[in-house]
N, CA, C and O atoms as CSV, one atom per row, in Angstrom:
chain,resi,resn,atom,element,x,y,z
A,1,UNK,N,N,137.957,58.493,246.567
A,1,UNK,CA,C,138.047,57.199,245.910
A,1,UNK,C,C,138.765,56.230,246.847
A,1,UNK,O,O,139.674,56.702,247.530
A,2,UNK,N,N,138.432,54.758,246.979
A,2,UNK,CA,C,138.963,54.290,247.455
A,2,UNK,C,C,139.797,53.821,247.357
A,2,UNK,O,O,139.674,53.204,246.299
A,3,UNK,N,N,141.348,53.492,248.022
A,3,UNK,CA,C,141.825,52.704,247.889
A,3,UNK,C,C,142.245,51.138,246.994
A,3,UNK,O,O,141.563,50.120,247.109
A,4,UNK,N,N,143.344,51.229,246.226
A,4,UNK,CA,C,143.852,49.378,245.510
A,4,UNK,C,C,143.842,48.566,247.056
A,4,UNK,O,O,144.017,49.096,248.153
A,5,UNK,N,N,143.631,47.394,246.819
A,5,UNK,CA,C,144.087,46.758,248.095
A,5,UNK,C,C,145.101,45.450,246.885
A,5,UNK,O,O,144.737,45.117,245.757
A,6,UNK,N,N,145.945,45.129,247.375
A,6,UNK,CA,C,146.775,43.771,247.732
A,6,UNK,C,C,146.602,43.010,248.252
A,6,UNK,O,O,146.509,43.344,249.433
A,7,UNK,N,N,146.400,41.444,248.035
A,7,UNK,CA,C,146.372,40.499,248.773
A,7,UNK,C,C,147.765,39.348,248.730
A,7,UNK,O,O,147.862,38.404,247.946
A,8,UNK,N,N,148.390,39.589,249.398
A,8,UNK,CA,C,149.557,38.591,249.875
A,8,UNK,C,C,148.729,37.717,250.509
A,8,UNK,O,O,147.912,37.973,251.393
A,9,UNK,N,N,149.052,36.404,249.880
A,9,UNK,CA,C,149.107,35.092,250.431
A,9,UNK,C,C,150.196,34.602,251.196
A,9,UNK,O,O,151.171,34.142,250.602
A,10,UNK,N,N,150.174,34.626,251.999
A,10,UNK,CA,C,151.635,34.137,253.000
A,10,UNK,C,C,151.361,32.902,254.011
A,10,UNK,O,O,150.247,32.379,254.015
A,11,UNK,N,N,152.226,32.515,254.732
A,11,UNK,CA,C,152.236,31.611,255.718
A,11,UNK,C,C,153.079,32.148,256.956
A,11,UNK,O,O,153.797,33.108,256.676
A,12,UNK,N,N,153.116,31.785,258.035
A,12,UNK,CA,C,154.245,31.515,259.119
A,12,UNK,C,C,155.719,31.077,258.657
A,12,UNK,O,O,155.577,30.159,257.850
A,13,UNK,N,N,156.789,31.309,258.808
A,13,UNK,CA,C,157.767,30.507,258.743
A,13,UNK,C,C,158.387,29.998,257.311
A,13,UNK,O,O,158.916,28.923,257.028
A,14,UNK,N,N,158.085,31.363,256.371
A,14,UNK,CA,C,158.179,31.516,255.025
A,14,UNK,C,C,159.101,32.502,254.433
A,14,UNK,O,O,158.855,33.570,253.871
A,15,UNK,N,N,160.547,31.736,254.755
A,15,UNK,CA,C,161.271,33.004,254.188
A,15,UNK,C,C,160.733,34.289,253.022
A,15,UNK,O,O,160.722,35.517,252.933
A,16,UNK,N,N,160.322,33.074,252.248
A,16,UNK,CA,C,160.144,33.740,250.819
A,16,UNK,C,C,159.182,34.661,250.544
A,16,UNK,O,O,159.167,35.393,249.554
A,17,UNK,N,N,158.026,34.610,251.803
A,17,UNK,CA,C,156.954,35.791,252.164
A,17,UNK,C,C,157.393,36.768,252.812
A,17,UNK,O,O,157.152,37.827,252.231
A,18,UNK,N,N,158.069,36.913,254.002
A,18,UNK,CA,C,158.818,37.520,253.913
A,18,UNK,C,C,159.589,38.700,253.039
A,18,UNK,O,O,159.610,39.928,253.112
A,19,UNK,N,N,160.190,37.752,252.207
A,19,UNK,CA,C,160.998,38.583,251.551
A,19,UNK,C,C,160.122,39.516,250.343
A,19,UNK,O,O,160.516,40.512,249.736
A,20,UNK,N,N,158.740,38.769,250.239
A,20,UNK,CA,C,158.143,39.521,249.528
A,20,UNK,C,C,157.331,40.650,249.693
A,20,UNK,O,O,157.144,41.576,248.905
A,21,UNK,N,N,156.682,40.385,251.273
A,21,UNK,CA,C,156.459,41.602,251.974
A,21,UNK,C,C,157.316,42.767,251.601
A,21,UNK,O,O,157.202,43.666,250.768
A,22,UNK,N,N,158.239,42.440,252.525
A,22,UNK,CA,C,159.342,43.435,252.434
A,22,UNK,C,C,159.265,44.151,251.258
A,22,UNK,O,O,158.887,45.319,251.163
A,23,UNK,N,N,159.602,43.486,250.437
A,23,UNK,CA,C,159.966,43.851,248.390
A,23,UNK,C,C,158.999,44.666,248.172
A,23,UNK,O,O,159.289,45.672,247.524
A,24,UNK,N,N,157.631,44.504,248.611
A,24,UNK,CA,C,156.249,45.020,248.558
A,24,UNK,C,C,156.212,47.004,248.940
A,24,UNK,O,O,155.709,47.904,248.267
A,25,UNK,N,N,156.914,47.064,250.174
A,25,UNK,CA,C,156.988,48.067,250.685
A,25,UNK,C,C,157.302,49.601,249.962
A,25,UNK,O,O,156.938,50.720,250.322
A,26,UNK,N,N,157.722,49.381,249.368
A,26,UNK,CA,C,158.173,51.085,248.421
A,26,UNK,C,C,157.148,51.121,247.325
A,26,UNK,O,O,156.718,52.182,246.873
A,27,UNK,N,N,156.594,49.401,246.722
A,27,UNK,CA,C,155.132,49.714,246.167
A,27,UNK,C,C,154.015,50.176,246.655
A,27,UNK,O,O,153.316,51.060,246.159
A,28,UNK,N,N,153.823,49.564,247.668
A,28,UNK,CA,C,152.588,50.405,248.695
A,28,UNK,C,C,152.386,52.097,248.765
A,28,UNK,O,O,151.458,52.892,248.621
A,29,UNK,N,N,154.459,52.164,249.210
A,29,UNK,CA,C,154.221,53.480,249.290
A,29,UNK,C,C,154.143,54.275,248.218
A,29,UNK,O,O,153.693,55.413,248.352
A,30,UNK,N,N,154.562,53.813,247.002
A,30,UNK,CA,C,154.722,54.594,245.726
A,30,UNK,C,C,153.108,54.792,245.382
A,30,UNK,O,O,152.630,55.920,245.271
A,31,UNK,N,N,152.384,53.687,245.238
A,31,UNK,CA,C,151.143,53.670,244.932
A,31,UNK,C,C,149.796,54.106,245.963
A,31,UNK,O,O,148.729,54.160,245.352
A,32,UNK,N,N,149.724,54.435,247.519
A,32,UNK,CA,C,149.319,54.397,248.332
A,32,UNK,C,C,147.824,53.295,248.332
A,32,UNK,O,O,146.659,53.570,248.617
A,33,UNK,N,N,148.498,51.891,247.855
A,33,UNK,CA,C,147.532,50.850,248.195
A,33,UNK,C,C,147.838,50.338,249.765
A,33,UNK,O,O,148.579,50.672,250.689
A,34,UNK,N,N,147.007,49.514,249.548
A,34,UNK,CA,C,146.531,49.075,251.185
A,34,UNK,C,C,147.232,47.277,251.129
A,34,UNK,O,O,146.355,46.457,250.855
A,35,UNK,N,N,147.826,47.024,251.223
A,35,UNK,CA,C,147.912,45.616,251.553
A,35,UNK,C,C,147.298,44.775,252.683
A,35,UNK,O,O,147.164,45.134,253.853
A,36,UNK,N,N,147.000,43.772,252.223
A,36,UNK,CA,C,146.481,42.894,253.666
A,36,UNK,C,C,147.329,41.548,252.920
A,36,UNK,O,O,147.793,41.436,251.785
A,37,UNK,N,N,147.310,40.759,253.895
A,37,UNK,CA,C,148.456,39.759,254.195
A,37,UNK,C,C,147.525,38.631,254.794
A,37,UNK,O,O,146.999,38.719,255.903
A,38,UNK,N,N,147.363,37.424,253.823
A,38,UNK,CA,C,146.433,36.656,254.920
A,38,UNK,C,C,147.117,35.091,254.848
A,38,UNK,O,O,147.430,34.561,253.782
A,39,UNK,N,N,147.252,34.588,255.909
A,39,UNK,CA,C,147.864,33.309,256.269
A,39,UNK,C,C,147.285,32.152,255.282
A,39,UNK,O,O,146.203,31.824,255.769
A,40,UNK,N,N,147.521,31.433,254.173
A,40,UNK,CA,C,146.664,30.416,253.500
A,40,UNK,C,C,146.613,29.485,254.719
A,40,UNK,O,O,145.709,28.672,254.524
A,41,UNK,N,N,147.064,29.327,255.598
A,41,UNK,CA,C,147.092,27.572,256.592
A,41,UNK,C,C,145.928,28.169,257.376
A,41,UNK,O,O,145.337,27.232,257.913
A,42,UNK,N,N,145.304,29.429,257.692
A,42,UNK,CA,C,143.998,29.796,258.033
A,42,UNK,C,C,142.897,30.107,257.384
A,42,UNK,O,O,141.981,30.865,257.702
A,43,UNK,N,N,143.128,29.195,256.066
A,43,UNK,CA,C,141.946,29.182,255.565
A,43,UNK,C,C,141.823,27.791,254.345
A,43,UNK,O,O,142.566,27.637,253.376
A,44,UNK,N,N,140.664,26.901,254.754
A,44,UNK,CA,C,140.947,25.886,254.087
A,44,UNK,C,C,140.410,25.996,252.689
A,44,UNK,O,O,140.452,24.854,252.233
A,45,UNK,N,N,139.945,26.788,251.823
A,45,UNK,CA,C,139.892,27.244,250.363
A,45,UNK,C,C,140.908,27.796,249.536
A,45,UNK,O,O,140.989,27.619,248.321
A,46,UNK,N,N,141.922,28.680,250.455
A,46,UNK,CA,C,143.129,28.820,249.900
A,46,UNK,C,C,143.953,28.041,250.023
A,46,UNK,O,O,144.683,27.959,249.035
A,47,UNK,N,N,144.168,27.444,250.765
A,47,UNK,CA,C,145.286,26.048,251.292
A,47,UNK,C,C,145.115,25.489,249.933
A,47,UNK,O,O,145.999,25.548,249.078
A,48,UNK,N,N,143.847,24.892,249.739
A,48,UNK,CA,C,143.829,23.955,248.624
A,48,UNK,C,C,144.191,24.228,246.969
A,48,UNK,O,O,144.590,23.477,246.079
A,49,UNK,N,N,143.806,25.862,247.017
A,49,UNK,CA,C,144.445,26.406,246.052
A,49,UNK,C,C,145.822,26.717,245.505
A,49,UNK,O,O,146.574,26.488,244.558
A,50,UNK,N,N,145.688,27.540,246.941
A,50,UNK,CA,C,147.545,27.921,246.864
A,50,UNK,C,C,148.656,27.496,247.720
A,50,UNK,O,O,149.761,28.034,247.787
A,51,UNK,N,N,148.300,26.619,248.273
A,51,UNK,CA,C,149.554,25.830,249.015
A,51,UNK,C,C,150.834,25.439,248.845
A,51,UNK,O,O,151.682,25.311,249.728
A,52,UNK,N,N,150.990,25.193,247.314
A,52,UNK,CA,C,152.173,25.291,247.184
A,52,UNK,C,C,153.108,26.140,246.255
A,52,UNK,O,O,154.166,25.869,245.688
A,53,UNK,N,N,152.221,27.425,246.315
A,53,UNK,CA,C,152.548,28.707,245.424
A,53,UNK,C,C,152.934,29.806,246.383
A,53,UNK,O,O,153.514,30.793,245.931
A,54,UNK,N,N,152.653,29.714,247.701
A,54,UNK,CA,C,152.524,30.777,248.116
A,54,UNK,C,C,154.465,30.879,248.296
A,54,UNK,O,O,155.318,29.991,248.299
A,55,UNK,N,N,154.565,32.471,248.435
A,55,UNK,CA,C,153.513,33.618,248.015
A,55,UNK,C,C,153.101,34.154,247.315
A,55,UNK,O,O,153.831,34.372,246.348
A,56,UNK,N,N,151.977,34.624,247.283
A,56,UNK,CA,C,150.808,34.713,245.916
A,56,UNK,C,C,150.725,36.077,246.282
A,56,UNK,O,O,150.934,36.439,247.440
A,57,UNK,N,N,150.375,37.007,245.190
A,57,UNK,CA,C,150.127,38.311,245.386
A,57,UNK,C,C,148.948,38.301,244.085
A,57,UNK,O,O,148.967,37.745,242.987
A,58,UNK,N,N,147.936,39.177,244.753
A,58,UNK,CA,C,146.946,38.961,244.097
A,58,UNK,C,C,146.251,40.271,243.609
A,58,UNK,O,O,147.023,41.085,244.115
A,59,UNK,N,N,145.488,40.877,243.086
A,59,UNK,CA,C,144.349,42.111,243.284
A,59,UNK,C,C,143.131,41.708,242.338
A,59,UNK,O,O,143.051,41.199,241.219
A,60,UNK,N,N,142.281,42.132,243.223
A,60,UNK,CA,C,140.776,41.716,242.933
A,60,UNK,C,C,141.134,40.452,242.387
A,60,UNK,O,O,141.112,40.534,241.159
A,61,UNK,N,N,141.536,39.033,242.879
A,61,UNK,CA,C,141.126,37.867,242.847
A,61,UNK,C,C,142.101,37.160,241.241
A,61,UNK,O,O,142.023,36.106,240.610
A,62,UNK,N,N,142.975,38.450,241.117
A,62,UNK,CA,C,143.494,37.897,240.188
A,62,UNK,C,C,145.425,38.390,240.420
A,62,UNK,O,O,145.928,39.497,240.611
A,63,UNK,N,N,145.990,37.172,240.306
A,63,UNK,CA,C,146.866,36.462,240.500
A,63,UNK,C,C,148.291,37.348,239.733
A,63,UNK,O,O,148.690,37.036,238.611
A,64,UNK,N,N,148.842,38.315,240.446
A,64,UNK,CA,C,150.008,39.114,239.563
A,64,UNK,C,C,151.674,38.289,239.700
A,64,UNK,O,O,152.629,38.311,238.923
A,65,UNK,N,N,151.515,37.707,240.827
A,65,UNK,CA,C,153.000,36.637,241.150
A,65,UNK,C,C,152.981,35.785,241.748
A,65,UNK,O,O,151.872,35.537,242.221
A,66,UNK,N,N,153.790,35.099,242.007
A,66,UNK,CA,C,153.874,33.951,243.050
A,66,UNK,C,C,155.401,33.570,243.173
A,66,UNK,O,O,155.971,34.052,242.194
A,67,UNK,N,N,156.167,32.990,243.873
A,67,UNK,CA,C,157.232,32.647,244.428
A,67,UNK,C,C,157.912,33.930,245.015
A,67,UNK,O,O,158.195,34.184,246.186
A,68,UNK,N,N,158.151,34.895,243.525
A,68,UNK,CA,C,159.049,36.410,243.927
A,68,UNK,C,C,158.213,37.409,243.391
A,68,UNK,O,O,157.448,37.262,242.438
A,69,UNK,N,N,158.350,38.164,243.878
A,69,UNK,CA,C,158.609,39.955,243.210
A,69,UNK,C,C,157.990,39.787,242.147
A,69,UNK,O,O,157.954,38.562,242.031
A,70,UNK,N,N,157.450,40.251,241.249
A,70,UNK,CA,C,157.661,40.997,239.562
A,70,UNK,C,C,157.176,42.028,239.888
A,70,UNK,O,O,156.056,42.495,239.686
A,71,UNK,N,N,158.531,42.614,240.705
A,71,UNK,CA,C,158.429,44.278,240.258
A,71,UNK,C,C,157.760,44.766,239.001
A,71,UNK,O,O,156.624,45.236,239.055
A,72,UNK,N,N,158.457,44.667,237.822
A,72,UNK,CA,C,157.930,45.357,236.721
A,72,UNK,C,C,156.213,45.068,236.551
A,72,UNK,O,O,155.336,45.909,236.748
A,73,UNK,N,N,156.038,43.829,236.185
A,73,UNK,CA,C,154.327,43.550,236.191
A,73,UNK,C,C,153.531,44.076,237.172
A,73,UNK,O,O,152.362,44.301,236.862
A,74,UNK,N,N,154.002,44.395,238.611
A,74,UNK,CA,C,153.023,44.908,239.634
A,74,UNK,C,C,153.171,46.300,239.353
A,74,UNK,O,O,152.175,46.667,238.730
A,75,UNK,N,N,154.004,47.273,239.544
A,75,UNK,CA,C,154.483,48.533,239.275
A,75,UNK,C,C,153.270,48.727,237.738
A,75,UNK,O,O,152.208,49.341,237.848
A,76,UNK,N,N,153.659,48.174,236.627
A,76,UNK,CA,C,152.846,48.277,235.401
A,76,UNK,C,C,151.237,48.156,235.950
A,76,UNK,O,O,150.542,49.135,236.219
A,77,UNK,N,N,150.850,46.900,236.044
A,77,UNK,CA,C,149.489,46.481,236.771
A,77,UNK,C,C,148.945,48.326,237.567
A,77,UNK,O,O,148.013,49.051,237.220
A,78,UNK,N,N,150.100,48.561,238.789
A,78,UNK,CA,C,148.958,49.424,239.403
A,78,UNK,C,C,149.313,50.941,238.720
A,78,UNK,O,O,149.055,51.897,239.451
A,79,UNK,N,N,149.863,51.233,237.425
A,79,UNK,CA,C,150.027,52.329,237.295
A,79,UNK,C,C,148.775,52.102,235.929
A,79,UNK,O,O,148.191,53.121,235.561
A,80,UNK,N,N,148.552,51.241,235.491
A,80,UNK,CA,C,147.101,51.174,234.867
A,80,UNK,C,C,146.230,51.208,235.739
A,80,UNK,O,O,145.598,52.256,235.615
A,81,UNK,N,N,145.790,50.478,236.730
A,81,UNK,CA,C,144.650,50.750,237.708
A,81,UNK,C,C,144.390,51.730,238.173
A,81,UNK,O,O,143.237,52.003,238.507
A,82,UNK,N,N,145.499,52.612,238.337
A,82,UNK,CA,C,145.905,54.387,239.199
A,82,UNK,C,C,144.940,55.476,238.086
A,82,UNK,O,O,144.331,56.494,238.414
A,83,UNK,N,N,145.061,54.833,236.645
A,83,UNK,CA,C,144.733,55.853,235.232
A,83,UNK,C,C,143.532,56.134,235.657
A,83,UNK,O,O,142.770,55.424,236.314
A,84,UNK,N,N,143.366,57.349,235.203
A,84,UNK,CA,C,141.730,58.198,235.204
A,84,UNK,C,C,140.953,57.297,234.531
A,84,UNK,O,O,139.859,57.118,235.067
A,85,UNK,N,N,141.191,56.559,233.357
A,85,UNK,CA,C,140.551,55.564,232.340
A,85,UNK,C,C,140.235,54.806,233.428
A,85,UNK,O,O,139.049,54.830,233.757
A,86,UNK,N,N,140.988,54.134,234.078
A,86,UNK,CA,C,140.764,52.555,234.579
A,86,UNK,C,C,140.025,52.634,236.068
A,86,UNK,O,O,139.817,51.713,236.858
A,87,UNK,N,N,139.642,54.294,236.205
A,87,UNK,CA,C,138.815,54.498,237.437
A,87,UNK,C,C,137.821,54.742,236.833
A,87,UNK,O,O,136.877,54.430,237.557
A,88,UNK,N,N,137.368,55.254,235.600
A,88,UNK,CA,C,135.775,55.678,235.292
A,88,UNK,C,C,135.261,54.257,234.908
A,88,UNK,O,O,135.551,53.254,234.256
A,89,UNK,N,N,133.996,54.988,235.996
A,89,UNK,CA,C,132.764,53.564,235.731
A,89,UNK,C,C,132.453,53.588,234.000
A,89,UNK,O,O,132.397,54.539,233.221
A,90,UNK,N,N,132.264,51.940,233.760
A,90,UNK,CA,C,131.888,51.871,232.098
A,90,UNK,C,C,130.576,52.795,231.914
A,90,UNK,O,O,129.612,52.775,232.679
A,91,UNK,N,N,130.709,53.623,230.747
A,91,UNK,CA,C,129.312,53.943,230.169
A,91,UNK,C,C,128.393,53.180,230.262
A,91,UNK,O,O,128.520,52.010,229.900
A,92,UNK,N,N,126.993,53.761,230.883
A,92,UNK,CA,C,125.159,52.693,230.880
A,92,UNK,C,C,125.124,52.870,229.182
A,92,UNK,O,O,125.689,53.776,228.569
A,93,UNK,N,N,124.386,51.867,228.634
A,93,UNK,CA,C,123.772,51.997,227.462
A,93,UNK,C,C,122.978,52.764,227.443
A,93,UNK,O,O,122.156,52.538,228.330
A,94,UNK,N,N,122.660,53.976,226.632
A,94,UNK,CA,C,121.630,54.739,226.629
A,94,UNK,C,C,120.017,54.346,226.614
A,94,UNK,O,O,119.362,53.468,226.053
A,95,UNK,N,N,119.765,55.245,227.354
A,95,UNK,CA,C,118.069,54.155,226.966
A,95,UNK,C,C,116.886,54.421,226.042
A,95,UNK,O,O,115.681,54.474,226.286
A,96,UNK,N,N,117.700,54.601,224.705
A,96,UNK,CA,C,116.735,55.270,223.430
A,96,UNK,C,C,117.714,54.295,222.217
A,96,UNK,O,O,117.570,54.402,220.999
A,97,UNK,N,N,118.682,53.377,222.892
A,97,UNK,CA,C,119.324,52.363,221.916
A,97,UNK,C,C,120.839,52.999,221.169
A,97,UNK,O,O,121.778,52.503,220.547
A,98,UNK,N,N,120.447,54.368,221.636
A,98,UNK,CA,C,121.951,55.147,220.067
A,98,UNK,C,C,122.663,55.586,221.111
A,98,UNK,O,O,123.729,56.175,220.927
């Protein structure tokens, strides 16, 4: 199975990314997700979005923090995503209707 990935929104010269990286680190390892880290000032769709949020921590396109940490909500977030439930593909509708 593959891998959670993380998306940190960060910049250059951002204490506060930084510090969230960092903060990030014992989640990664607790959870063995993958983080990637991408600069918003290199990309002009996020700039316009999140420019003045960052840092943004995200998975699959949806938005778990911004400024700091929430330990508890991310920790919660990936220990539901981790569940056997929240890895099985949804049931196909049968194809006789019942």
């Amino acid at each position: 199975m593959p891998s959670m990935k993380l998306t940190l929104l960060s910049r250059s010269c951002c204490h506060l990314c930084s510090d969230m990286e960092a903060a990030l680190a014992p989640l990664v390892d607790e959870f063995g997700v993958e983080l990637e880290v991408l600069d918003v000032d290199d990309d002009a769709a996020l700039l316009e979005v999140y420019d003045e949020l960052v840092p943004v921590l995200l998975h699959d396109g949806v938005e778990l923090c911004h400024y700091f940490l929430d330990v508890g909500r991310v920790r919660d977030h990936l220990r539901a995503m981790s569940s056997p439930i929240a890895r099985q593909p949804s049931p196909s509708p049968s194809a006789n209707g019942s």
